[in-house]
N, C-alpha and C positions, 0 to 999 in steps of 0.2 A: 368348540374351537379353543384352542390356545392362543393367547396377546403376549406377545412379549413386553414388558411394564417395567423398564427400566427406571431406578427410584423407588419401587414399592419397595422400601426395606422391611426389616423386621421392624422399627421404631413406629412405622406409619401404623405397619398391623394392628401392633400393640398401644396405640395409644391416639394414632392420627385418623381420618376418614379418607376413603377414595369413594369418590364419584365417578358415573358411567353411565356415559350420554350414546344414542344409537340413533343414529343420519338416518333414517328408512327411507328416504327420498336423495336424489340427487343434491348437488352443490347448487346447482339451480331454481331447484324448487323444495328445501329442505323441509323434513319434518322429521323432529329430533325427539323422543322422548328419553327420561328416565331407566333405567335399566334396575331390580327387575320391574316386567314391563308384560304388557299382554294387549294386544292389535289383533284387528279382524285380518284373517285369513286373505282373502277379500281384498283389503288394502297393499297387500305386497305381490301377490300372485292370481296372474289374468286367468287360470283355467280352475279358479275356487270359484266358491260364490259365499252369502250371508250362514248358510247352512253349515259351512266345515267348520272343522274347531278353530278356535286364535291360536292366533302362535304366541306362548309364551315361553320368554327370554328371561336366564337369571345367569348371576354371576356367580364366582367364588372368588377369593384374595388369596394370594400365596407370595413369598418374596418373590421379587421383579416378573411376577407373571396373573394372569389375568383367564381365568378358565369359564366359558359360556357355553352355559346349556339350554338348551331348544328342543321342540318337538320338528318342528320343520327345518330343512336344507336353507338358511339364509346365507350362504356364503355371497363374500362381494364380488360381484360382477357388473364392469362399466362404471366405478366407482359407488355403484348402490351397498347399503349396507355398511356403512361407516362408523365405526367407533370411536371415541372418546374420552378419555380419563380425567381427572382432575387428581394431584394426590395433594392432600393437606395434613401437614405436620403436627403432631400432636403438640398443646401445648403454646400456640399461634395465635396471639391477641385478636381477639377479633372487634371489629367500630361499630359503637354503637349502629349504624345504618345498616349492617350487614344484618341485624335482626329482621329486617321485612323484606328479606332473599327469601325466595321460592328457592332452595338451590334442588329442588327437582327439575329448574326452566333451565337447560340450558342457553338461552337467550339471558336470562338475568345474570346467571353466575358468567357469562363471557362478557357481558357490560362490567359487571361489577369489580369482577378482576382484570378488566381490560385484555383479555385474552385475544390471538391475531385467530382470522379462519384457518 
């Protein structure tokens, strides 16, 4: 898939971090991980079982875009399948407190940076 990532400049590339969080569950009942990222087969699709491969999900970075590789068909449908960015500017004081972020939880880093759903 292609993201359109408007902001990811070349300065972020080079110097700043992006983060990329993926909804695998609905608004409802979220469950967010990490990107990349590797889930049972199983947990996203009714006609797999514990035996087929995980689906594993990885990114690349390119200016203002966002390129995701997969073995499986996750496109969203019904709002499933939701993605996420964070971009952080190289160079961005960071507070003391922010050392004991998980910023692989997308739940922490949306507290932390007070981020809206």
């Amino acid at each position: 898939a292609i993201l359109p990532a408007p902001g990811l400049s070349m300065d972020i590339l080079n110097s700043g971090s992006v983060k990329l969080y993926w909804n695998i569950m609905d608004k409802s009942d979220p469950l967010i991980v990490s990107v990349p990222c590797t889930v049972p087969a199983s947990l996203l699709f009714e006609d797999t079982d514990e035996n087929d491969p995980p689906v594993f999900v990885d990114a690349y970075f390119v200016k203002d875009t966002i390129l995701l590789t997969t073995n499986y068909n996750i496109s969203s449908q019904g709002g499933l399948s939701q993605f996420r960015y964070i971009l952080i500017p190289g160079g961005t004081p960071v507070a003391r407190k922010a050392a004991g972020i998980d910023w692989n939880n997308y739940a922490e880093v949306r507290k932390y940076l007070n981020l809206q759903e």
